[in-house]
TIMI-246878 format. One record per atom (N, C-alpha, C): residue number from 1; residue in one letter; atom name; x, y, z. Coordinates in nm, 3 decimals. Layout:
<atom pos="NUM" code="A" site="CA" x="X" y="Y" z="Z"/>
...
end
This chain:
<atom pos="1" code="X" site="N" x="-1.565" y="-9.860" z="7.454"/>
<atom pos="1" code="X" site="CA" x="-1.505" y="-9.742" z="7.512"/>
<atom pos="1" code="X" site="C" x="-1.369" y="-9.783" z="7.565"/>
<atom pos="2" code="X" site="N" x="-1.260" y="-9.708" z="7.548"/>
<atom pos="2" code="X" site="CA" x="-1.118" y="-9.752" z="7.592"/>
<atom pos="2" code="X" site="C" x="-1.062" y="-9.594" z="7.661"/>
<atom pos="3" code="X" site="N" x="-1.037" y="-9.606" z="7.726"/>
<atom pos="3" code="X" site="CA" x="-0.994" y="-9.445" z="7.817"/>
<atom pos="3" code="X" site="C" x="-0.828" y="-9.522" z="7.859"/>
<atom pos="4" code="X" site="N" x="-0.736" y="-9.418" z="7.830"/>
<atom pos="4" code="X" site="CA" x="-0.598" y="-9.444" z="7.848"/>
<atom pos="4" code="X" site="C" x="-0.580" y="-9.336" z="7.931"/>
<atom pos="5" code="X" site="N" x="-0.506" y="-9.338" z="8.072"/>
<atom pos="5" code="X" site="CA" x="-0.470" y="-9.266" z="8.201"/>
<atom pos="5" code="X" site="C" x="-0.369" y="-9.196" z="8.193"/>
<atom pos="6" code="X" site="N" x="-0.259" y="-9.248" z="8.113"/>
<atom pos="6" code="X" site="CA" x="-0.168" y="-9.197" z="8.070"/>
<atom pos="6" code="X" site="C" x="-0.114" y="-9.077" z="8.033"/>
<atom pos="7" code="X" site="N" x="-0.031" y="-8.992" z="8.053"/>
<atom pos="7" code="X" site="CA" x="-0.026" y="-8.898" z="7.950"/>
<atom pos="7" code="X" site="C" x="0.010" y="-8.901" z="7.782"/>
<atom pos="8" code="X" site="N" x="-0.094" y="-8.801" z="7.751"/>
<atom pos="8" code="X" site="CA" x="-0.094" y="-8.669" z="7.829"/>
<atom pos="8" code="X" site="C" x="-0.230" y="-8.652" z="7.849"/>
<atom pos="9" code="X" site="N" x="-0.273" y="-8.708" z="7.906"/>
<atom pos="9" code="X" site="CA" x="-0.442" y="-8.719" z="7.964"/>
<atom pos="9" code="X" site="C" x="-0.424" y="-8.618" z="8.063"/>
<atom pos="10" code="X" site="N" x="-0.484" y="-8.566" z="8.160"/>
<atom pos="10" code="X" site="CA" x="-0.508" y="-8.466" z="8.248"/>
<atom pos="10" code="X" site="C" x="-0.598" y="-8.481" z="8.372"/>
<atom pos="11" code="X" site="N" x="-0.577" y="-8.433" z="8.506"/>
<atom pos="11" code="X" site="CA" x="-0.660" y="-8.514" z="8.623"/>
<atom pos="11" code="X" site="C" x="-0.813" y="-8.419" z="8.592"/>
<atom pos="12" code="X" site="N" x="-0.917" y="-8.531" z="8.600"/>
<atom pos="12" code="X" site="CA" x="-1.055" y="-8.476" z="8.539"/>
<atom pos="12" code="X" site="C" x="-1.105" y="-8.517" z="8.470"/>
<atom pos="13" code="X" site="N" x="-1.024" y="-8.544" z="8.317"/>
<atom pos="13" code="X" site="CA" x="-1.078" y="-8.535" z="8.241"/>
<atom pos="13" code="X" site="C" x="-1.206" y="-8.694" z="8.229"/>
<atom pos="14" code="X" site="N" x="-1.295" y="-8.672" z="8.112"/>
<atom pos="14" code="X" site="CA" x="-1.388" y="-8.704" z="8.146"/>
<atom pos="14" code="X" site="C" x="-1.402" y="-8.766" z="7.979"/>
<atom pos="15" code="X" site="N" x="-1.453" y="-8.930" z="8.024"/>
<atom pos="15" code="X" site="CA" x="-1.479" y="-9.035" z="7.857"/>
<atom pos="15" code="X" site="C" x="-1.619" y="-9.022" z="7.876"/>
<atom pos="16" code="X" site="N" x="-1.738" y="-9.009" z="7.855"/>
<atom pos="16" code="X" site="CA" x="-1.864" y="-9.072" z="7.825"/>
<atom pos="16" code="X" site="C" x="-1.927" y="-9.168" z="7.675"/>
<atom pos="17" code="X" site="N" x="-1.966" y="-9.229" z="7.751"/>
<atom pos="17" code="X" site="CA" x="-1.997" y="-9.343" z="7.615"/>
<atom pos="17" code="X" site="C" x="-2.207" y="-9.312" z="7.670"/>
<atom pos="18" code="X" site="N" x="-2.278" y="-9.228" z="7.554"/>
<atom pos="18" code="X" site="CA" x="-2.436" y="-9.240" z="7.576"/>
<atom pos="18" code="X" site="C" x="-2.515" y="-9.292" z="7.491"/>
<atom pos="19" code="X" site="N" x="-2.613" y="-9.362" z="7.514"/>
<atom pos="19" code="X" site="CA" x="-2.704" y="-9.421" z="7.421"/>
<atom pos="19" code="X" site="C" x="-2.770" y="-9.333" z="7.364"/>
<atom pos="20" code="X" site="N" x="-2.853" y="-9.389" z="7.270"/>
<atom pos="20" code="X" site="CA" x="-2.989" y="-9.335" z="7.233"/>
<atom pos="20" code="X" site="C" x="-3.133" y="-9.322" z="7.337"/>
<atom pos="21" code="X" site="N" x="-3.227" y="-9.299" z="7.290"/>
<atom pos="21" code="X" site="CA" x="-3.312" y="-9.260" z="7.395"/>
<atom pos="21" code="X" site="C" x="-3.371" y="-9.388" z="7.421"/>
<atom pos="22" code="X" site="N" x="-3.412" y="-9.437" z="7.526"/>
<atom pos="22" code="X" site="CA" x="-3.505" y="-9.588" z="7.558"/>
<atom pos="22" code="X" site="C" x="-3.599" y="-9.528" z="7.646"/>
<atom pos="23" code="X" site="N" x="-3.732" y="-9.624" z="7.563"/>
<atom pos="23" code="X" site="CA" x="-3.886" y="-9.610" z="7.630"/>
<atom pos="23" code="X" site="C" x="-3.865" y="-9.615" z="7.783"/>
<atom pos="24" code="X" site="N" x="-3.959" y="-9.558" z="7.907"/>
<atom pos="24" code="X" site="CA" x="-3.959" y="-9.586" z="7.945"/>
<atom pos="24" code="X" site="C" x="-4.075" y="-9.665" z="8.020"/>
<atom pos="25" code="X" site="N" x="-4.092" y="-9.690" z="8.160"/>
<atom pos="25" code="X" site="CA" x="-4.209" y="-9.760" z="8.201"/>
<atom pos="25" code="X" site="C" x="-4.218" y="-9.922" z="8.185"/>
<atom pos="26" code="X" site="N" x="-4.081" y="-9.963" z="8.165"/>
<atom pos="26" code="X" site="CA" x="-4.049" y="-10.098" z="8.187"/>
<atom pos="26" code="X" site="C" x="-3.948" y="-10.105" z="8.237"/>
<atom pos="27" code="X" site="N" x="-3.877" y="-10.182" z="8.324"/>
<atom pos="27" code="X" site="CA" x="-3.802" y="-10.285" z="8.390"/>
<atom pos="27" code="X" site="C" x="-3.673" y="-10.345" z="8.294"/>
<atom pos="28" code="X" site="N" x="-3.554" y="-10.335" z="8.258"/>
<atom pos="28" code="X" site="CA" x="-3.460" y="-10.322" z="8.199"/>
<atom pos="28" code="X" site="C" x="-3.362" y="-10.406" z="8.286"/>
<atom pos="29" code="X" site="N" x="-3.295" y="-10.524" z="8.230"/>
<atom pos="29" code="X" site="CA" x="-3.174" y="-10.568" z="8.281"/>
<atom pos="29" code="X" site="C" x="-3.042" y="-10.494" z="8.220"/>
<atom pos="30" code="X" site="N" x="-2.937" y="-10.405" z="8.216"/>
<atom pos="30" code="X" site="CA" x="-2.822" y="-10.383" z="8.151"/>
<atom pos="30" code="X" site="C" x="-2.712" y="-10.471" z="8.187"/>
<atom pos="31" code="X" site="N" x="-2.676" y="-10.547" z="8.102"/>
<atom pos="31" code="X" site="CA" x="-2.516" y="-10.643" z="8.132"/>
<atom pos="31" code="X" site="C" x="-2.457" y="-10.552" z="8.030"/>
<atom pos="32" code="X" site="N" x="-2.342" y="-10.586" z="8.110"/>
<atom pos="32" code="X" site="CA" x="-2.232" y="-10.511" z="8.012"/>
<atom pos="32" code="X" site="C" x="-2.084" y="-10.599" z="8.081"/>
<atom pos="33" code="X" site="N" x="-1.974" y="-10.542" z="8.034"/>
<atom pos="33" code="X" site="CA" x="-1.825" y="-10.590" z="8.058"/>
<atom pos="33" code="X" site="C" x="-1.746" y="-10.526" z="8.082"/>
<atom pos="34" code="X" site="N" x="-1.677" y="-10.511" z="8.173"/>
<atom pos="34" code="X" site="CA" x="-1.612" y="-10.422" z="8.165"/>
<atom pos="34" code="X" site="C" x="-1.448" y="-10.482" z="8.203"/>
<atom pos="35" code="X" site="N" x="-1.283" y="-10.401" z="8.181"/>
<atom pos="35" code="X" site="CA" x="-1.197" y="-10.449" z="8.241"/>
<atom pos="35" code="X" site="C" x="-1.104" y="-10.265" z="8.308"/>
<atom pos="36" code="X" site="N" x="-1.082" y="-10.290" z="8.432"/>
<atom pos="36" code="X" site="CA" x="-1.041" y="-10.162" z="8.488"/>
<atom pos="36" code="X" site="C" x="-0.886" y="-10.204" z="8.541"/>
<atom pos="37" code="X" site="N" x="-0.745" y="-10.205" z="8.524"/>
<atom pos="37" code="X" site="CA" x="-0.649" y="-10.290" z="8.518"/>
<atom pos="37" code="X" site="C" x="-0.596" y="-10.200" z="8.519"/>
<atom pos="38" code="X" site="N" x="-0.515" y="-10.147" z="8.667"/>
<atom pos="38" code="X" site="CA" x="-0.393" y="-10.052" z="8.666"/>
<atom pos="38" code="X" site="C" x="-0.371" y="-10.029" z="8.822"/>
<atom pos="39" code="X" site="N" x="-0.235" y="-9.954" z="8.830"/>
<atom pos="39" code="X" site="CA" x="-0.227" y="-9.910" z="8.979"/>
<atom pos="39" code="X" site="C" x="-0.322" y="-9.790" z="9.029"/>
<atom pos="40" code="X" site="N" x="-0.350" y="-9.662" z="8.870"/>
<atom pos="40" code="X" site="CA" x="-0.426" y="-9.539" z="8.912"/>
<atom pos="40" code="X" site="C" x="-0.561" y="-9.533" z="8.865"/>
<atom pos="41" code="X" site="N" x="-0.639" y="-9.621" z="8.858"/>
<atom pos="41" code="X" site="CA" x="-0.762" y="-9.664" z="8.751"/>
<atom pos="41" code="X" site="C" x="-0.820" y="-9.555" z="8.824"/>
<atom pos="42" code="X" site="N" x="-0.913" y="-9.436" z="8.744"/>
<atom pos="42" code="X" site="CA" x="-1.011" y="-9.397" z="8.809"/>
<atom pos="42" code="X" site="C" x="-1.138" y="-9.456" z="8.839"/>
<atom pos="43" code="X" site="N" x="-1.293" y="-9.398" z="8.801"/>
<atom pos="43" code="X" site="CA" x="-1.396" y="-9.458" z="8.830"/>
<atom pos="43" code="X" site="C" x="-1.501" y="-9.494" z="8.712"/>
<atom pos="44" code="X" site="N" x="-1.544" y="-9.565" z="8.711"/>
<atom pos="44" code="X" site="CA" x="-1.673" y="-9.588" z="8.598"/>
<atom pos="44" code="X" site="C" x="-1.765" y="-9.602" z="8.654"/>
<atom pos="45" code="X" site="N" x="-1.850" y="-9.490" z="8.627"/>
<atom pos="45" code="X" site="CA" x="-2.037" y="-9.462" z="8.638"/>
<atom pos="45" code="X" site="C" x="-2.123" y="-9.504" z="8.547"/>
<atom pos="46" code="X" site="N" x="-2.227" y="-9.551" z="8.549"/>
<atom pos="46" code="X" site="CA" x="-2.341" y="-9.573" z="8.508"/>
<atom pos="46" code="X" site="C" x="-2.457" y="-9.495" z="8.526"/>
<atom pos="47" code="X" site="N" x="-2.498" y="-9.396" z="8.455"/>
<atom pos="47" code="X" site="CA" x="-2.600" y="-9.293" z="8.503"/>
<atom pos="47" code="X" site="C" x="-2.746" y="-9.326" z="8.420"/>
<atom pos="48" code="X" site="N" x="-2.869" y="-9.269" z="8.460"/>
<atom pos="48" code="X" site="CA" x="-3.011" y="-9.319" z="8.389"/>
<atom pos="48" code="X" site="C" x="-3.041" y="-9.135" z="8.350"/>
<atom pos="49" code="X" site="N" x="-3.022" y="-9.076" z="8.266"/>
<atom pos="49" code="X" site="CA" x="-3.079" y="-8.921" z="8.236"/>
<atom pos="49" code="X" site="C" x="-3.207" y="-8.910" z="8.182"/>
<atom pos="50" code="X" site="N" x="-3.257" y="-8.880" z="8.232"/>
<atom pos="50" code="X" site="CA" x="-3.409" y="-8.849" z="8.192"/>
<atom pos="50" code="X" site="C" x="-3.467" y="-8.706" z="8.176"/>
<atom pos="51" code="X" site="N" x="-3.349" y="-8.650" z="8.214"/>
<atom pos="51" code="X" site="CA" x="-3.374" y="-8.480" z="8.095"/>
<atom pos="51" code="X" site="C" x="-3.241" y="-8.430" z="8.097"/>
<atom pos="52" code="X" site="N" x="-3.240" y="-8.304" z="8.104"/>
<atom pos="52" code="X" site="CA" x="-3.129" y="-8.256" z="8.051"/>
<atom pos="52" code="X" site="C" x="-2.965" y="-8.272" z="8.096"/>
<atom pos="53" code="X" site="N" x="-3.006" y="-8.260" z="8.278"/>
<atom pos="53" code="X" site="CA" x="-2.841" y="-8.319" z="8.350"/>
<atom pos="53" code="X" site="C" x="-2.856" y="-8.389" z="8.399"/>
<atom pos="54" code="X" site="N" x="-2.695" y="-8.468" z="8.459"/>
<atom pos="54" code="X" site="CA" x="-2.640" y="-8.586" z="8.495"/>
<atom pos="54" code="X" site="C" x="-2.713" y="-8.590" z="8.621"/>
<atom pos="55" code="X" site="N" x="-2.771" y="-8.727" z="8.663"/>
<atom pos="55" code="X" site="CA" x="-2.790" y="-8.711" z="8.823"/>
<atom pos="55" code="X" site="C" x="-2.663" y="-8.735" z="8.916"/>
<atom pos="56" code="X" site="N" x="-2.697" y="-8.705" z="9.055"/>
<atom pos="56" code="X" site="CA" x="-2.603" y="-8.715" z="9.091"/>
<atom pos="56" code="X" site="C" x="-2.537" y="-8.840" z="9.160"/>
<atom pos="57" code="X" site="N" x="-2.594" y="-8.949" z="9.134"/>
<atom pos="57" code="X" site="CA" x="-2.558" y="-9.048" z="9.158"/>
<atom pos="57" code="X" site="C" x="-2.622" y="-9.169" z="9.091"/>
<atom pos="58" code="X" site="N" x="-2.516" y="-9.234" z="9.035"/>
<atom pos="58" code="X" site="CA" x="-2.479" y="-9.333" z="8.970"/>
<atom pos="58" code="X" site="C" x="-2.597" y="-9.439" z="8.961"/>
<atom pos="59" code="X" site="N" x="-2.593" y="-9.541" z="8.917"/>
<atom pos="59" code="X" site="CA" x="-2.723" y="-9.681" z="8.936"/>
<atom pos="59" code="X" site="C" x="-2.602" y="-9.802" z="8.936"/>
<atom pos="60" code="X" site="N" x="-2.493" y="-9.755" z="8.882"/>
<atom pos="60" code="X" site="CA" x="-2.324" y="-9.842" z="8.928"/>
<atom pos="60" code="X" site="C" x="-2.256" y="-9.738" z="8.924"/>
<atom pos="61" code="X" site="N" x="-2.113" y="-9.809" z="9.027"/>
<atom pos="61" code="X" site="CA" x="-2.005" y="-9.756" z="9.018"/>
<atom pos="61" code="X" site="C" x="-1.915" y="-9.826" z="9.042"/>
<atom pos="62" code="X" site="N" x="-1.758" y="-9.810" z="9.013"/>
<atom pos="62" code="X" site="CA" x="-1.662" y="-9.953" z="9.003"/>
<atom pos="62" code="X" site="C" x="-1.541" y="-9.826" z="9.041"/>
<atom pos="63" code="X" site="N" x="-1.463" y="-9.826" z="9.113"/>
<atom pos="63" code="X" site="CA" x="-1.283" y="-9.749" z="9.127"/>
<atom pos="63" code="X" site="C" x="-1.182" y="-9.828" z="9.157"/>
<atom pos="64" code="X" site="N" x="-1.086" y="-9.824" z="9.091"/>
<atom pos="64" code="X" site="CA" x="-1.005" y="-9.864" z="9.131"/>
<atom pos="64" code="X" site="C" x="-0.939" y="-9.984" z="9.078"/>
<atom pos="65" code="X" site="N" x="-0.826" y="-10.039" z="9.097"/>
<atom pos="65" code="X" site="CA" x="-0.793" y="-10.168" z="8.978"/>
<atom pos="65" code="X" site="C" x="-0.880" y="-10.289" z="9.007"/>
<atom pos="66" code="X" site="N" x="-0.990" y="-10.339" z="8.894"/>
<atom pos="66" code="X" site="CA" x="-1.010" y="-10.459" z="8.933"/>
<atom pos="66" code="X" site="C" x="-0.968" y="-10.606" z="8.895"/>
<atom pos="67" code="X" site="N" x="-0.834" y="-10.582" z="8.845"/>
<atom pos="67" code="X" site="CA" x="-0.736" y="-10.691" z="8.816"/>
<atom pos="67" code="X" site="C" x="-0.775" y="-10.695" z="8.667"/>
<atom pos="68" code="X" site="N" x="-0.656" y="-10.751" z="8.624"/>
<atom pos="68" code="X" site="CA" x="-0.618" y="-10.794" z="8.457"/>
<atom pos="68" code="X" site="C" x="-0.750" y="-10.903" z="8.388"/>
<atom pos="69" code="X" site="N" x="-0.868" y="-10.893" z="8.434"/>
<atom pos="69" code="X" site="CA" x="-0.947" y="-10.963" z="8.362"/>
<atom pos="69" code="X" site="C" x="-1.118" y="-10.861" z="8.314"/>
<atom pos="70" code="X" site="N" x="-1.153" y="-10.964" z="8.227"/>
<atom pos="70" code="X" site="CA" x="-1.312" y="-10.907" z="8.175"/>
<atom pos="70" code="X" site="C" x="-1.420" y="-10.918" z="8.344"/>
<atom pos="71" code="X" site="N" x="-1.507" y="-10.856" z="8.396"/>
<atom pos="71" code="X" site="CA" x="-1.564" y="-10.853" z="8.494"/>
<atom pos="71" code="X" site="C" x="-1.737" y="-10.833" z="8.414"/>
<atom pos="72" code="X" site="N" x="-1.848" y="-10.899" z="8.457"/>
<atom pos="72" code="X" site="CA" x="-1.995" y="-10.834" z="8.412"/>
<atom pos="72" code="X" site="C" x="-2.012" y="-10.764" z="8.495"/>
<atom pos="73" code="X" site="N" x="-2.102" y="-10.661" z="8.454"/>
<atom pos="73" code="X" site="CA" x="-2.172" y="-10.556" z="8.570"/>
<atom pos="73" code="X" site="C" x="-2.310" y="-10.542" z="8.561"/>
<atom pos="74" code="X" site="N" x="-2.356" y="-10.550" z="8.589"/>
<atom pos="74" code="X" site="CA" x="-2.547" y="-10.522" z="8.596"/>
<atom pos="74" code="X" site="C" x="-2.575" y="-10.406" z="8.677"/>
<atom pos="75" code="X" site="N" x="-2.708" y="-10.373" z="8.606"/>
<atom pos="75" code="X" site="CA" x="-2.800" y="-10.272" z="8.635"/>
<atom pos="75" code="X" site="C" x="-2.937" y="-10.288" z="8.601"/>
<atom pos="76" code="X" site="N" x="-3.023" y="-10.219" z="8.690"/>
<atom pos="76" code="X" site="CA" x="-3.185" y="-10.203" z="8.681"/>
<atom pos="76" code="X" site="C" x="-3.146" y="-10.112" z="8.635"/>
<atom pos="77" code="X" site="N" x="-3.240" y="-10.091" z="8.457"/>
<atom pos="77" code="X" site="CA" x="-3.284" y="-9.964" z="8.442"/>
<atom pos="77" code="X" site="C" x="-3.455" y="-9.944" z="8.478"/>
<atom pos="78" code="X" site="N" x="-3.497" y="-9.820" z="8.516"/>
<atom pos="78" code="X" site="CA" x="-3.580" y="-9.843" z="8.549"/>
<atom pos="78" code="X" site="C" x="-3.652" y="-9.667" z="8.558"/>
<atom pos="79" code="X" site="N" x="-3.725" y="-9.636" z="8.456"/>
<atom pos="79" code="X" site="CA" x="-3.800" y="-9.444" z="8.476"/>
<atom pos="79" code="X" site="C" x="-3.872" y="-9.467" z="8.399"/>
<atom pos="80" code="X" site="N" x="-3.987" y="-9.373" z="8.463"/>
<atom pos="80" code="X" site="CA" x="-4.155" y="-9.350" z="8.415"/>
<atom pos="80" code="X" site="C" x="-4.128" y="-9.271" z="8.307"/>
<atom pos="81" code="X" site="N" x="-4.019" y="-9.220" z="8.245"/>
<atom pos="81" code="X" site="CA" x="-4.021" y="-9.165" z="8.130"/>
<atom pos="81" code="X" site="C" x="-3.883" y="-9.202" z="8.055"/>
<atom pos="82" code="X" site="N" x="-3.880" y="-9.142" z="7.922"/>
<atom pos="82" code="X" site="CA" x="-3.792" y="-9.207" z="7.834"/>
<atom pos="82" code="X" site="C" x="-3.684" y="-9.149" z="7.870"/>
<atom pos="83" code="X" site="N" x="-3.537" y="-9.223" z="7.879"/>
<atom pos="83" code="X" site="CA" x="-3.404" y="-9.209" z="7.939"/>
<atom pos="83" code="X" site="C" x="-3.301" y="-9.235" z="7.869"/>
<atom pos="84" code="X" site="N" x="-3.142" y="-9.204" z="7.913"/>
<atom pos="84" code="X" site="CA" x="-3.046" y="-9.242" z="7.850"/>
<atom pos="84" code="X" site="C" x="-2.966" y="-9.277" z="7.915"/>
<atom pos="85" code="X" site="N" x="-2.882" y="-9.415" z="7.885"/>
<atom pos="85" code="X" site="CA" x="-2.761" y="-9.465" z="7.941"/>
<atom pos="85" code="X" site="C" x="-2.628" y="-9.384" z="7.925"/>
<atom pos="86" code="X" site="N" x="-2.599" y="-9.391" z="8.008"/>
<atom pos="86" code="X" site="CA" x="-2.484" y="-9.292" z="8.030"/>
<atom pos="86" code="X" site="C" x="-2.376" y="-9.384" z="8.119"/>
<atom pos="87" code="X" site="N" x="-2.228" y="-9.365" z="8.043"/>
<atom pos="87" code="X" site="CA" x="-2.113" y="-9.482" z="8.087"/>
<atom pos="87" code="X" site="C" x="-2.087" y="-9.312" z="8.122"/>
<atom pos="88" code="X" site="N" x="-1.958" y="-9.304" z="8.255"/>
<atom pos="88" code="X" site="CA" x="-1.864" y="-9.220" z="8.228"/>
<atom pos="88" code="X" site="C" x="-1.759" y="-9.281" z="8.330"/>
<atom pos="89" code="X" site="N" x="-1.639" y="-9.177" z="8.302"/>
<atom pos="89" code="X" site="CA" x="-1.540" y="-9.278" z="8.362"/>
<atom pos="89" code="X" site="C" x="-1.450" y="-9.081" z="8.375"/>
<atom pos="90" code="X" site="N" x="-1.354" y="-9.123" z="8.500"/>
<atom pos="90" code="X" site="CA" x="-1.336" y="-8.985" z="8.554"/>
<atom pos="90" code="X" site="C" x="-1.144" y="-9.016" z="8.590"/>
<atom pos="91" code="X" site="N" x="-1.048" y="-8.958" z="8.532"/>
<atom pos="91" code="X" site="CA" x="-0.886" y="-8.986" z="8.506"/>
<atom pos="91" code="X" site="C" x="-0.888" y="-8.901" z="8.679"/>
<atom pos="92" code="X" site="N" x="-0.884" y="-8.951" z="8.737"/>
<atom pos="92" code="X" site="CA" x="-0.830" y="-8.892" z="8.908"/>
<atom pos="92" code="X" site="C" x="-0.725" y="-8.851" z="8.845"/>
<atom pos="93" code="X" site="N" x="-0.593" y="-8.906" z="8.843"/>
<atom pos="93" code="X" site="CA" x="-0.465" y="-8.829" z="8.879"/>
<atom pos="93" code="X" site="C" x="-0.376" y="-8.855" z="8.718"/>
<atom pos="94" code="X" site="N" x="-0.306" y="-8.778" z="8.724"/>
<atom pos="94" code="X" site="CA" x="-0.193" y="-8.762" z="8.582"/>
<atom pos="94" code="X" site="C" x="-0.126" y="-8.865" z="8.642"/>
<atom pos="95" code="X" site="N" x="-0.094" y="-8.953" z="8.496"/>
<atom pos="95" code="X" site="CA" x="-0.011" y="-9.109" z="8.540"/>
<atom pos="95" code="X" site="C" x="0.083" y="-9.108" z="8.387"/>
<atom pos="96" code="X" site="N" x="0.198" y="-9.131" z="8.452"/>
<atom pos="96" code="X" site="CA" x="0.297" y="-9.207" z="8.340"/>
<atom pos="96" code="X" site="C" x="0.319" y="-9.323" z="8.312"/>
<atom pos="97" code="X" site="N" x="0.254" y="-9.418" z="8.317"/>
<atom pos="97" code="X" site="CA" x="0.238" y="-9.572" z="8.301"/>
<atom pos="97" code="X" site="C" x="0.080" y="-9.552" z="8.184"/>
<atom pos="98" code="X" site="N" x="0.062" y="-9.732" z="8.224"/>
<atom pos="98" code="X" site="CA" x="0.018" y="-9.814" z="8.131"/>
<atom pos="98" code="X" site="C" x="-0.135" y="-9.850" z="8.186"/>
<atom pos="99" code="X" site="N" x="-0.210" y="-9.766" z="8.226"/>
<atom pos="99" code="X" site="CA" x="-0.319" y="-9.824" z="8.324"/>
<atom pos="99" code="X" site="C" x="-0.448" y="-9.783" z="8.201"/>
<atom pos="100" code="X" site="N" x="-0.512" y="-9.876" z="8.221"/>
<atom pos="100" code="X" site="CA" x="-0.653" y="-9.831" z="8.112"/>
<atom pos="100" code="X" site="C" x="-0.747" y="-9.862" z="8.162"/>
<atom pos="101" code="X" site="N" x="-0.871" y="-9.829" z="8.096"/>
<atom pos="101" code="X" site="CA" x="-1.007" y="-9.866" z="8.189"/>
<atom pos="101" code="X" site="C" x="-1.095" y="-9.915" z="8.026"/>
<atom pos="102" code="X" site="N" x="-1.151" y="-10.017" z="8.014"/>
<atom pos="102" code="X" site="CA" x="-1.228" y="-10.049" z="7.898"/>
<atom pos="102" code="X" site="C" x="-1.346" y="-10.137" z="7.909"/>
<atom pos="103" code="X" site="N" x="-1.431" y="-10.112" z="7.821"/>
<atom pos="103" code="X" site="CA" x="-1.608" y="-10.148" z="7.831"/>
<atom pos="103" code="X" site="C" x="-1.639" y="-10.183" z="7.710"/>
<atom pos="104" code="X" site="N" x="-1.710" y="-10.326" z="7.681"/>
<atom pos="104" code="X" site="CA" x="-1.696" y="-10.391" z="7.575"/>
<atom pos="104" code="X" site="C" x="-1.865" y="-10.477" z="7.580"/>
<atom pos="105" code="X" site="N" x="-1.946" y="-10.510" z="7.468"/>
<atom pos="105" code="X" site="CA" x="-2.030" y="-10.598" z="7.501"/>
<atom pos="105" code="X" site="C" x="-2.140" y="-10.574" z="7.584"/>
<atom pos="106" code="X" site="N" x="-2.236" y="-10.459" z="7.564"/>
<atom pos="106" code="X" site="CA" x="-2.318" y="-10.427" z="7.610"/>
<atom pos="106" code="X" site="C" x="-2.505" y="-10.451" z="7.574"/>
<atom pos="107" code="X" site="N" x="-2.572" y="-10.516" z="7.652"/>
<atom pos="107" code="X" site="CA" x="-2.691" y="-10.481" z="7.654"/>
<atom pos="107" code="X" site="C" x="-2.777" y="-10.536" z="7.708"/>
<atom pos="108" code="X" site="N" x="-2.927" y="-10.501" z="7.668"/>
<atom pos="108" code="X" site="CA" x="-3.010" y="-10.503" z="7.748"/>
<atom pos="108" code="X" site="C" x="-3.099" y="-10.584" z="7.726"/>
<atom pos="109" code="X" site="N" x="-3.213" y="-10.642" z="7.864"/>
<atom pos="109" code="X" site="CA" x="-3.307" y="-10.753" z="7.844"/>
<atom pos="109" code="X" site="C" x="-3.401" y="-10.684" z="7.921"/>
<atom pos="110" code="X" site="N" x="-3.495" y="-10.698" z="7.890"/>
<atom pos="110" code="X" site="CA" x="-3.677" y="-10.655" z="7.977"/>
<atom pos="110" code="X" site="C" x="-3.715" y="-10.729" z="8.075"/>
<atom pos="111" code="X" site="N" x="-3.596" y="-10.711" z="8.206"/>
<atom pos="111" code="X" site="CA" x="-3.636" y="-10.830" z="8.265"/>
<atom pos="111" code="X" site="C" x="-3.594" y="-10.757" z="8.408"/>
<atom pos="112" code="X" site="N" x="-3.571" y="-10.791" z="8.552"/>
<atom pos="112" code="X" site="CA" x="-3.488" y="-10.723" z="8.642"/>
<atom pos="112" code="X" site="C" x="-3.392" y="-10.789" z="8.666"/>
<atom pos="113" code="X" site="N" x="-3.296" y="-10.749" z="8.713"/>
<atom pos="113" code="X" site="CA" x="-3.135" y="-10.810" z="8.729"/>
<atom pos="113" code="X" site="C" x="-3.168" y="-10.906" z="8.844"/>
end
């Protein structure tokens, strides 16, 4: 997933990167990578959906610049029924520069973080 802040992007707008459906009723490590590198970086969520809408809060969340390098992030996944990973990432403000937010190298082990 690569989300550019830039214009002509727009304040709001909205990247989601979602999986396919995963069993649930087991215990899930998620690693993933991520790099968030700018002065206006918005936010990247990590959501678990287990029916139709987003919950309202996250299982991660990251805002803001976290410097010019690759960072891991972990998560428990973890529902009595079958679910979906859900990345999203949210452009706060209209920017004329060079700021990006990107997620690379993702997955999962049957294990807890």
């Amino acid at each position: 997933m690569y989300i550019e802040s830039s214009a002509p992007q727009r304040p709001g707008q909205k990247a989601w990167l979602v999986s396919d459906y995963a069993s649930g009723n087991v215990t899930q490590c998620m690693t993933f990578y991520y790099s968030m590198y700018g002065a206006n970086i918005g936010t990247l969520n990590l959501y678990i959906m287990t029916g139709v809408a987003l919950p309202s809060t996250p299982v991660f969340s990251k805002s803001g610049n976290q410097g010019n390098m690759w960072i891991m992030g972990q998560a428990t996944l973890q529902s009595p029924q079958t679910y979906r990973v859900i990345f999203s990432d949210t452009n706060d403000k209209l920017l004329y520069c060079d700021d990006e937010m990107l997620m690379i190298d993702c997955f999962i082990v049957i294990m807890r973080c």
